[in-house]
C-alpha positions as CSV (number, residue, x, y, z in Angstrom):
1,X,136.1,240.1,83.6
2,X,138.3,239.1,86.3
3,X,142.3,238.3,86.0
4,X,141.2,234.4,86.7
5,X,138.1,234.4,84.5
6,X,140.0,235.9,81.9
7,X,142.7,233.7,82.0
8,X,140.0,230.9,80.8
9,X,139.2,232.4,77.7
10,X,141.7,231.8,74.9
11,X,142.5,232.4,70.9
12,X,140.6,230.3,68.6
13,X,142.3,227.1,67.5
14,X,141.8,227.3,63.7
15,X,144.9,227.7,61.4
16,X,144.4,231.6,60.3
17,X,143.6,232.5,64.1
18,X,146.6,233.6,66.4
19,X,148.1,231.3,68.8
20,X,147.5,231.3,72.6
21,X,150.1,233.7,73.7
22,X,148.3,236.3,71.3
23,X,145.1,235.5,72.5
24,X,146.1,235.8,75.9
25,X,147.4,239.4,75.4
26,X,144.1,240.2,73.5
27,X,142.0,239.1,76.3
28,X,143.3,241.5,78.6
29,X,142.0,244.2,76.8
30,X,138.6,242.3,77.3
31,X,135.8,242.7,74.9
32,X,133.2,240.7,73.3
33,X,135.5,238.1,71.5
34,X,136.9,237.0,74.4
35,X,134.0,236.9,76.3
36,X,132.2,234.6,74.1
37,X,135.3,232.3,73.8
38,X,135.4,231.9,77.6
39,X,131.9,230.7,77.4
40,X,132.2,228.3,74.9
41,X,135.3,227.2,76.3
42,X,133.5,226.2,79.7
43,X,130.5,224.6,78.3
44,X,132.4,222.3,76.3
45,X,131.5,218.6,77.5
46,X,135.5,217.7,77.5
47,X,138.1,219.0,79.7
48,X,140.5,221.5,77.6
49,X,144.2,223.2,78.8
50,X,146.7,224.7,76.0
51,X,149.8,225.6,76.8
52,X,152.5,227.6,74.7
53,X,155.8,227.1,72.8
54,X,156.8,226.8,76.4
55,X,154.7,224.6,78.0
56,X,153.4,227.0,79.9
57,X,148.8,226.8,80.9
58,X,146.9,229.3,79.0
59,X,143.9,227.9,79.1
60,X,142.1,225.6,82.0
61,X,138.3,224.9,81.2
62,X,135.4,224.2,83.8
63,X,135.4,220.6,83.0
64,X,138.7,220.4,83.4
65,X,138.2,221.5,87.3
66,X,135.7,219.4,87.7
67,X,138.0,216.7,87.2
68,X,140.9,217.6,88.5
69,X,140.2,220.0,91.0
70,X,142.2,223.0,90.3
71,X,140.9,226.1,89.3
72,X,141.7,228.0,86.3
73,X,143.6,230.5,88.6
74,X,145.6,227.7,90.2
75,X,146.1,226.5,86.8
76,X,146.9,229.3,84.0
77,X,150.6,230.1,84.2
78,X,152.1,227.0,85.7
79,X,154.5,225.4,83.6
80,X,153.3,221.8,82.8
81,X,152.1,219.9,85.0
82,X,155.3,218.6,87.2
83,X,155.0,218.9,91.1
84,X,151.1,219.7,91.3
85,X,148.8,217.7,88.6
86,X,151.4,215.2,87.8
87,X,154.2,212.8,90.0
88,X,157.4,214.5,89.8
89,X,158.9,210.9,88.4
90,X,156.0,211.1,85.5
91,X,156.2,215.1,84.6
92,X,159.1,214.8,81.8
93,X,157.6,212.1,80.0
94,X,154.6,213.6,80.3
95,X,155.4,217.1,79.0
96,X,157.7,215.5,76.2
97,X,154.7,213.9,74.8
98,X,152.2,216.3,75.3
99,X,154.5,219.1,73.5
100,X,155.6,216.4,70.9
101,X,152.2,217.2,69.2
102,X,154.0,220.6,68.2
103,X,156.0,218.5,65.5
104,X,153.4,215.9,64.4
105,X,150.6,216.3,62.1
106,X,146.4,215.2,63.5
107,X,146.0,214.7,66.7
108,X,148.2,212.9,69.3
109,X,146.0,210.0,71.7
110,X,147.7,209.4,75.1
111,X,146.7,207.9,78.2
112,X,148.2,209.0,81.4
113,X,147.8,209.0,85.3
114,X,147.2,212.7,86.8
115,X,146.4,213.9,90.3
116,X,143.7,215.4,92.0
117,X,143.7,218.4,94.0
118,X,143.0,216.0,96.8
119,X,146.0,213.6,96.1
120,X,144.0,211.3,94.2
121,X,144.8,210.2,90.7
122,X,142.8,209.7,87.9
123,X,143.5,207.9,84.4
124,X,142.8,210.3,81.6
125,X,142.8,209.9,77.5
126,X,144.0,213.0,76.1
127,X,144.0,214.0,72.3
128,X,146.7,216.5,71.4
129,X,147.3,218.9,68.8
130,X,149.1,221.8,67.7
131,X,147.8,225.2,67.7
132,X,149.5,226.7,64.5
133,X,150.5,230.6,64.6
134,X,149.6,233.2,61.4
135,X,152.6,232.3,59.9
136,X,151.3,228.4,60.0
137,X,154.1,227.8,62.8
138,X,153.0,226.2,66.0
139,X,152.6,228.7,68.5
140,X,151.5,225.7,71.2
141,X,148.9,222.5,72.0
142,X,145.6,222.2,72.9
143,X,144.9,219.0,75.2
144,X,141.4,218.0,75.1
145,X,140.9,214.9,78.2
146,X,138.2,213.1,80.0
147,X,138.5,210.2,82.6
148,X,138.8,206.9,80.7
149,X,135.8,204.8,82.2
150,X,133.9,208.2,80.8
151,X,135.4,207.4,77.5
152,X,135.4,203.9,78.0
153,X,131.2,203.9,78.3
154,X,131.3,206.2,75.5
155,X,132.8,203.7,73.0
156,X,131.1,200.9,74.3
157,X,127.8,203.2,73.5
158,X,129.3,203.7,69.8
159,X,130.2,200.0,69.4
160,X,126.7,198.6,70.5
161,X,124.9,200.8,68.4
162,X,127.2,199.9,65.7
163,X,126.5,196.2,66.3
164,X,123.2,196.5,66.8
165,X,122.6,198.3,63.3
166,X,125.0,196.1,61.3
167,X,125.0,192.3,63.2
168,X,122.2,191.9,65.4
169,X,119.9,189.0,65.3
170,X,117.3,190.9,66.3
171,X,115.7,193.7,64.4
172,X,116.2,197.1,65.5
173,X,114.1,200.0,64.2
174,X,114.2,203.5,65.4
175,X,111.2,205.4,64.5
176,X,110.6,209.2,64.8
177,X,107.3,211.3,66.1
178,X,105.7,210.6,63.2
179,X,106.1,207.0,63.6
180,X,108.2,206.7,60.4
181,X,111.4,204.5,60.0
182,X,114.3,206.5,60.5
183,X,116.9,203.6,60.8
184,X,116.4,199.7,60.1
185,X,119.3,197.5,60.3
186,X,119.8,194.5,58.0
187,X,118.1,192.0,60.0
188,X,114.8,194.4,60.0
189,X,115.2,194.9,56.2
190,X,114.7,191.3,55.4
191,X,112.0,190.9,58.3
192,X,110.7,193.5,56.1
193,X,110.7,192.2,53.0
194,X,112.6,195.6,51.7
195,X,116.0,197.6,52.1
196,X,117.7,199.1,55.0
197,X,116.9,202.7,52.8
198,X,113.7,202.1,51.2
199,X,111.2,201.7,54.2
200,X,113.3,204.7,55.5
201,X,110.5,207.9,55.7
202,X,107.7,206.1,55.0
203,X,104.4,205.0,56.8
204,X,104.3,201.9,58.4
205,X,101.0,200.9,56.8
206,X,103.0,200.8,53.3
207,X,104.8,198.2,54.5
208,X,102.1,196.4,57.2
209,X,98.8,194.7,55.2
210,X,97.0,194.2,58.7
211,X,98.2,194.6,62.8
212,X,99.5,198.0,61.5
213,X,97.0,199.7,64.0
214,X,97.9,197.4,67.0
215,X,101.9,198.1,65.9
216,X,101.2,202.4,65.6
217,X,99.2,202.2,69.1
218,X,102.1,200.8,70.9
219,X,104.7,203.5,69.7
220,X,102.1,206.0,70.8
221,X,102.1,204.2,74.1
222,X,105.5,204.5,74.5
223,X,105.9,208.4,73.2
224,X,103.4,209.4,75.7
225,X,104.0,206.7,78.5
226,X,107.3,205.1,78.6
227,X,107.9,201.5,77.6
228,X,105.7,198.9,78.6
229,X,107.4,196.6,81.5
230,X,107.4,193.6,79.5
231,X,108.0,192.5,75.5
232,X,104.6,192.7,73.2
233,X,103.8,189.7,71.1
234,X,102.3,191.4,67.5
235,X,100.7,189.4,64.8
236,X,101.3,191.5,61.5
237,X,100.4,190.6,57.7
238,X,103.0,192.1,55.3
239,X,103.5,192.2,51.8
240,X,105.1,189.3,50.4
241,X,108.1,190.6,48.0
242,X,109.6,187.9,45.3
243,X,110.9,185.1,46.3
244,X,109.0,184.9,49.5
245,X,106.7,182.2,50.7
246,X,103.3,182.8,50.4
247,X,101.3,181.2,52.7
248,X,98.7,183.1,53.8
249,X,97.5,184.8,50.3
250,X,98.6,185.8,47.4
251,X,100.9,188.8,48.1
252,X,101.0,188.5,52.1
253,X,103.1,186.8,55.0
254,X,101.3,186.5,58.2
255,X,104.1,187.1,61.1
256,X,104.3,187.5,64.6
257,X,107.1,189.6,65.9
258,X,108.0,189.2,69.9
259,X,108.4,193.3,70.6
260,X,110.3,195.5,73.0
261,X,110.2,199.4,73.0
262,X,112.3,201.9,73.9
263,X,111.4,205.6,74.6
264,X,114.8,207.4,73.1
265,X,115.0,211.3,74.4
266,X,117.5,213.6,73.7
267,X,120.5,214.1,76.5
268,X,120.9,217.6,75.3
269,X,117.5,219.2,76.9
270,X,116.8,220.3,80.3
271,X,113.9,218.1,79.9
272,X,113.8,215.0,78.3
273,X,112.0,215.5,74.6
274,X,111.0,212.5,72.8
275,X,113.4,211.8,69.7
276,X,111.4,208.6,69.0
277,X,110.9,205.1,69.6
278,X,114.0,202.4,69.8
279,X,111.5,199.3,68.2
280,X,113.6,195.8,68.7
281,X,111.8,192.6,67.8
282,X,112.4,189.0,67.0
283,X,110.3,186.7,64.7
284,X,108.9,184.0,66.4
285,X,106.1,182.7,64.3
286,X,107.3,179.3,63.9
287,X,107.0,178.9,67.3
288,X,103.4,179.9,68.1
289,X,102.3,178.5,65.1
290,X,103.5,174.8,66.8
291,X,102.2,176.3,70.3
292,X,99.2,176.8,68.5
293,X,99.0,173.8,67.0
294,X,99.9,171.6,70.2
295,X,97.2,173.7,72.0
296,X,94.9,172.8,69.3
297,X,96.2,168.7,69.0
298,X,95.3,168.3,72.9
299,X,91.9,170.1,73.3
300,X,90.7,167.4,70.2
301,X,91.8,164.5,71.7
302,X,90.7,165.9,74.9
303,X,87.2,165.8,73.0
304,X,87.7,162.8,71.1
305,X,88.0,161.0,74.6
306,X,85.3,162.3,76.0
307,X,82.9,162.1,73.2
308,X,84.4,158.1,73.4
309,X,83.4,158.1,77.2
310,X,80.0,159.4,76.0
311,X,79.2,157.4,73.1
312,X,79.7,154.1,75.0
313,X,76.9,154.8,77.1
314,X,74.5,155.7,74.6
315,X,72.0,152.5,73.8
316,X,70.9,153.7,70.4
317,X,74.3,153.4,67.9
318,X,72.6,156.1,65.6
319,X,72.7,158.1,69.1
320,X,76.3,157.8,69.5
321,X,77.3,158.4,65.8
322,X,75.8,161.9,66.8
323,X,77.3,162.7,70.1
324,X,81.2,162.1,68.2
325,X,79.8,164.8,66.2
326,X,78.5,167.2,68.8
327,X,81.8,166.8,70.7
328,X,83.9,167.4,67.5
329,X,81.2,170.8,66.8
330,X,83.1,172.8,69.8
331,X,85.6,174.8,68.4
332,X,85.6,173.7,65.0
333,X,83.0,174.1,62.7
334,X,79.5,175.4,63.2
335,X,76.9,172.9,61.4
336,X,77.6,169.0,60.7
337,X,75.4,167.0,58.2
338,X,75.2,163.1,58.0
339,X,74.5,162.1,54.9
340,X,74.4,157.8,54.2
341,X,74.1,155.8,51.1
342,X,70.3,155.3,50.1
343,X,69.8,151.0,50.0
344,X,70.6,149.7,46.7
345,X,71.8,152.9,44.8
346,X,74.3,155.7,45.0
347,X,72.1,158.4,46.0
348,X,73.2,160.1,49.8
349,X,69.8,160.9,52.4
350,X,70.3,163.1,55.2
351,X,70.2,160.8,58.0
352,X,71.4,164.1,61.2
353,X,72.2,167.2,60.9
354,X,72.5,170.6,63.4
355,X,69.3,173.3,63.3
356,X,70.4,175.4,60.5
357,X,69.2,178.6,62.2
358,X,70.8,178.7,65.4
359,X,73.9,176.0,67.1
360,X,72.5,173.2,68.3
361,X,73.0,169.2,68.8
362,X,73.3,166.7,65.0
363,X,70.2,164.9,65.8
364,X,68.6,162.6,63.5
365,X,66.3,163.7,60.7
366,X,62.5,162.5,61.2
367,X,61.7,159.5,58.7
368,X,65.7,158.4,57.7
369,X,66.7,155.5,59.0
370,X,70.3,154.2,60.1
371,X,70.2,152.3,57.1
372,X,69.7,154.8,54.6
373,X,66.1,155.0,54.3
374,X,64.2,158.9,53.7
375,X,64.4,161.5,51.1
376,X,67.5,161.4,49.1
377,X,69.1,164.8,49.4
378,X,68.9,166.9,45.9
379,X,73.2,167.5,45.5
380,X,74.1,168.3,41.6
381,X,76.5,166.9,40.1
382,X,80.1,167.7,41.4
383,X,78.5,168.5,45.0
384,X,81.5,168.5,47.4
385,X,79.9,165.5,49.3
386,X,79.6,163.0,45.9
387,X,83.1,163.8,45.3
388,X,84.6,163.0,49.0
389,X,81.9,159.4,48.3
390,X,83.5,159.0,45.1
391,X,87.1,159.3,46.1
392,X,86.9,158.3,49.1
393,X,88.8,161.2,50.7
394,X,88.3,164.1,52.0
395,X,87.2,167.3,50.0
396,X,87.3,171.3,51.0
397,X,85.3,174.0,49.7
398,X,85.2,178.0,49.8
399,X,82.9,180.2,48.9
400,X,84.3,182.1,46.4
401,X,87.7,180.9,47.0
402,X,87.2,179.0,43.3
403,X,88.2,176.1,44.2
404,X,87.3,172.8,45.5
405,X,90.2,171.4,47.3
406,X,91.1,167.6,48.1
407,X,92.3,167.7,51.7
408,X,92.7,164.1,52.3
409,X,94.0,161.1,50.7
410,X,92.4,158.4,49.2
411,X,93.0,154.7,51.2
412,X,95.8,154.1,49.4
413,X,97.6,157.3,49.0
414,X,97.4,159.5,45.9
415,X,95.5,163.1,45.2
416,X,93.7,165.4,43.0
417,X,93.8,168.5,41.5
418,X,91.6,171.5,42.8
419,X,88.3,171.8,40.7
420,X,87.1,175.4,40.3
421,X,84.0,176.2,41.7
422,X,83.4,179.7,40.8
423,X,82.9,182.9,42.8
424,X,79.4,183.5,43.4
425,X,78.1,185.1,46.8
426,X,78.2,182.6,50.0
427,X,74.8,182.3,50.0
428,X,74.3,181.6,46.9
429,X,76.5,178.9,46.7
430,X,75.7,177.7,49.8
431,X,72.2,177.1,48.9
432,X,73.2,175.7,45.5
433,X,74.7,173.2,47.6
434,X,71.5,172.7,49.9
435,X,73.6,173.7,52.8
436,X,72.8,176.6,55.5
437,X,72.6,179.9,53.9
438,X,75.4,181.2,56.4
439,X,78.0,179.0,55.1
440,X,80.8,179.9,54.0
441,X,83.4,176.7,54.0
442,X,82.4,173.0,53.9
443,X,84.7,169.4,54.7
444,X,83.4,166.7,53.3
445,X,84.7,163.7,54.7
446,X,83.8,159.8,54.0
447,X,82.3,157.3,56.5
448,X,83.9,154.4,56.2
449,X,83.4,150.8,57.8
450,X,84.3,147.2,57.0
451,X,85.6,148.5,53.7
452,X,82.4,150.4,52.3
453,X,81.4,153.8,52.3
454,X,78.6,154.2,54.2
455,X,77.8,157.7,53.7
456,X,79.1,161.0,54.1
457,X,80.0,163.4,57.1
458,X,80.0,167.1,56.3
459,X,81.1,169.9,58.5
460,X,80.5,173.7,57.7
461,X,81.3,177.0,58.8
462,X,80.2,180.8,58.4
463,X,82.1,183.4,57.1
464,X,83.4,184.4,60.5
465,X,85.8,181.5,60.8
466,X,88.9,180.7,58.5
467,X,88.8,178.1,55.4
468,X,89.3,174.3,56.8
469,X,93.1,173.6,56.4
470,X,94.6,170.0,56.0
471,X,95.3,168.9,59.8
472,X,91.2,170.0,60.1
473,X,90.9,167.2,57.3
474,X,93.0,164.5,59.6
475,X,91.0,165.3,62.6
476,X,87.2,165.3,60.6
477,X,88.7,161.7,58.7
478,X,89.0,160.7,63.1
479,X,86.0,161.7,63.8
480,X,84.1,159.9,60.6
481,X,86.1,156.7,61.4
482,X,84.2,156.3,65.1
483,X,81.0,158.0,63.6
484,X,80.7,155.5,60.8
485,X,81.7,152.2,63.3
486,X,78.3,153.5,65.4
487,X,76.4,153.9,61.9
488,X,77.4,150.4,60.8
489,X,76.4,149.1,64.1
490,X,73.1,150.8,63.9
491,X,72.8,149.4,60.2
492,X,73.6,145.8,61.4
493,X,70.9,146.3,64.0
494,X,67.8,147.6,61.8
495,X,65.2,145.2,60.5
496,X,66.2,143.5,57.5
497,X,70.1,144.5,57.1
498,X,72.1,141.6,56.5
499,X,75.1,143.5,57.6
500,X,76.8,141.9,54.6
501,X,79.1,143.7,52.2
C-alpha cells in the first residue's frame, strides 16, 4: 500500500478503538485491518476527513475528492483547512467549530463555504463528532459532509415520503414481488375498509370481492414493463366493514379507483432490481357514477324524441303505442309485454308483446283489440303486473332476489313495503309468471290516460343484465305515459268505445 493510499485508511471510530493518531502509526505497518478500513472508508456515499487533537488531516475519503478536488495526498497532514480548502478570513472560525466537537457530546451540524481545487466554492453540511481515545478522552473529529442541494434533495425525498404515508389525499400503497401490501398509508386504510397494519402481508384478493384480477395484472405489467404512460381507471368490489354503506350487496362496496403505478427499484444494484410497485390511487366513484348516469339521461331522451318523431307518423295509434316501446327496448330491457284491461272487468289481455325466443319488434297479438278484447292472460294472484294495476305504480321483481319491490310512486305520493317472492330458479319463476323462460327481472309499470288505468306495460330482462333500479322505473313510468295516450286514442277509435270514463 502506498504512503498516499495509506494515509486514507484510518482507526475505527467506536469508543474502545484507538484514535486517529494510533491508527495512523498502525497503518504504516500495513496489514489486513487497515486495508479493509481504507476500503470502507472510500466507498462510503459521504465525504469523510478526521483530524487530530491538533487539527491536523488523517483521513481524506474518495468522496471527499470528488467534491473537493484534492486528493488524499494533498490532503492528509495539512493542518485544517486555512489557505487551501478554506478563505483565509473563514479558516479560524471554521477550525474553532469543527474542533469544538472535541468538548460536546452527539454530533455537531454546520454549514460552511469551502473551496475547490479549482477556486470554486461549494456550500457543504458537515456533522461533527469526537473520536474518543482508550482512555474515553478525545483523541480528535471525524467530519462527515456532502454538498447541500445533495442533502437538500435528500430531505425533500424523506419529507415526501413522510407526507405521502401520513397526509396524503390520495392513497399510496407499495406492494412487493409478490403483490402483497408492504405499506398503506391512512388514506388507503380507510379506502380499504381495514388498518394501515392489517392488510399488511396479505393477498389482495382478501381484501378485493371482484376487479382483483384486473388490479394483480396491472402490478405484473408494471414489474415486467414499467408503468403505463397514463393513470388506469379500476372498478373493484370490496368488502364492506361496519359502519359502511352497503349499496351494492350485502357485505360489498362497488368502487372505482383512478390508478397510477410506479416501478420502485433499488439504487443500490448495478442493475436496477424490482423492489415492487409504488400503487397511488384516488376514489372517484361518485363521479362516474353521475358520468354514467348523464351518459345514460341523454341517450333516453335521445330515444324518447325519436320514437316521438316516429310515432307521429304512424296512422294506426295501436301502431305507435308499439314503436315508444321498441325505441325504449335498445339498451334497456330485452322483452316488453302490453297487457290492457279486459272491457267491463279487471282481468289484463295481452294486447303486444316482443318474440319471446329471439329480440324483436312489440307487435300486436293476433285477435286482441286496442280496446281490450282477446284471451285474458292467466297471472295468479300477487302477479307483479296486478299489483303495479292495483297501486297504480310501478313494481320490480327479481328472480330469486325474494322480493317484490315498489319502484315508483303512486299518483299521489306514498309507497309500499317489499313483498317476498321466494327464491325459486329463474325459470321457474319466470314461467309461473307466464313470462319468457329467460327472464330474470321484470318492471311493471301502469298505463295511465284521462285518469284510468288502461292496462299494464311490462319490461323484462335475462340474467345477463343487472336488476331494474329506481331511475329505470322514472324512465319506463315516461315511456307508459306516451304509450298509454296512443292506446287511449286507439280505444276512442274502435267500434263501439264511448271513450267515456
Amino acid at each position: 500500500m502506498s504512503a498516499s493510499r495509506s494515509e486514507t485508511a484510518g482507526a475505527a471510530l467506536g469508543p474502545d478503538e484507538p484514535g486517529p493518531g494510533e491508527a495512523r502509526r498502525r497503518e504504516r505497518g500495513g496489514g489486513p485491518g487497515a486495508e479493509l478500513l481504507a476500503a470502507l472508508l472510500d466507498g462510503m456515499d459521504a465525504a469523510l476527513c478526521a483530524f487530530d487533537a491538533d487539527g491536523v488531516i488523517t483521513h481524506w475519503n474518495r468522496e471527499a475528492e470528488r467534491i473537493l478536488g484534492w486528493s488524499a495526498g494533498e490532503a492528509v497532514g495539512r493542518r485544517g483547512f486555512a489557505g487551501w480548502a478554506v478563505r483565509s478570513a473563514d479558516a479560524g472560525e471554521v477550525e474553532a467549530r469543527l474542533l469544538a466537537a472535541m468538548d460536546a457530546p452527539g454530533r455537531q451540524v454546520h454549514e460552511f463555504a469551502l473551496l475547490r481545487k479549482d477556486g470554486s466554492r461549494v456550500l457543504v453540511r458537515t456533522q461533527s463528532a469526537r473520536v474518543p481515545g482508550v482512555d474515553g478522552k478525545p483523541t480528535g473529529v471525524y467530519t462527515a459532509f456532502s454538498e447541500v442541494h445533495a442533502q437538500i434533495d435528500l430531505e425533500r425525498s424523506i419529507a415526501l415520503s413522510e407526507a405521502l404515508f401520513d397526509d396524503a389525499s390520495w392513497g399510496v400503497v407499495l406492494v412487493d414481488v409478490d403483490l402483497r401490501p408492504t405499506v398503506v398509508n391512512a388514506h388507503a386504510a380507510r379506502a380499504l375498509g381495514a388498518g394501515r397494519v392489517s392488510p399488511l402481508g396479505r393477498p389482495l384478493g382478501e381484501l378485493v370481492v371482484r376487479g382483483v384480477e384486473e388490479l394483480e395484472g396491472a402490478l405484473h405489467h408494471v414489474l415486467a414493463e414499467g408503468a403505463p404512460r397514463g393513470l388506469v381507471e379500476l372498478w373493484v368490489t370490496l368488502r364492506a366493514t361496519e359502519g359502511q354503506d352497503d349499496a351494492e350487496g350485502e357485505g360489498e362496496r362497488r368502487r372505482c379507483w383512478r390508478s397510477g403505478f410506479l416501478r420502485l427499484a433499488s439504487p443500490l444494484a448495478e442493475e436496477p432490481v424490482p423492489l415492487g410497485v409504488g400503487w397511488l390511487f384516488h376514489d372517484v366513484t361518485e363521479q362516474k357514477l353521475a358520468e354514467q348516469e348523464a351518459d345514460r339521461l341523454r341517450f333516453r331522451a335521445s330515444q324518447l324524441h325519436r320514437a316521438g318523431r316516429a310515432a307521429v307518423e304512424c296512422e294506426d295509434p295501436m301502431e305507435a303505442a308499439t314503436a315508444y316501446v321498441d325505441f325504449a327496448l335498445a339498451g334497456f330491457a330485452d322483452h316488453a309485454l302490453i297487457d290492457l284491461v279486459e272491457p267491463g272487468g279487471d282481468r289484463l289481455v295481452r294486447a303486444a308483446a316482443t318474440p319471446s325466443g329471439a329480440p324483436g319488434p312489440c307487435v300486436p297479438v293476433a285477435g286482441a283489440g286496442p280496446e281490450g278484447s282477446g284471451i285474458p292472460v292467466r297471472y295468479p294472484a300477487g302477479h307483479p303486473a296486478l299489483q303495479s294495476a292495483d297501486r297504480v305504480g310501478s313494481v320490480r321483481a327479481s328472480a330469486g332476489a325474494g322480493a317484490v319491490t315498489r319502484a315508483g310512486a303512486r299518483a299521489r305520493g306514498g309507497g309500499s313495503p317489499a313483498v317476498d317472492v321466494g327464491g325459486r330458479a329463474a325459470g321457474e319463476w319466470a314461467e309461473e309468471r307466464q313470462w319468457p323462460g329467460d327472464t330474470a327481472h321484470a318492471l311493471c309499470t301502469p298505463l295511465r290516460s284521462r285518469g284510468r288505468t288502461l292496462g299494464v306495460l311490462t319490461f323484462l330482462r335475462t340474467a345477463s343484465r343487472p336488476p331494474f333500479e329506481r331511475p329505470d322505473a322514472v324512465y319506463a313510468e315516461s315511456v307508459a305515459t306516451l304509450a298509454a295516450a296512443s292506446l287511449d286514442l286507439a280505444r276512442l277509435a274502435a267500434p263501439g268505445e264511448d271513450g267515456g270514463p
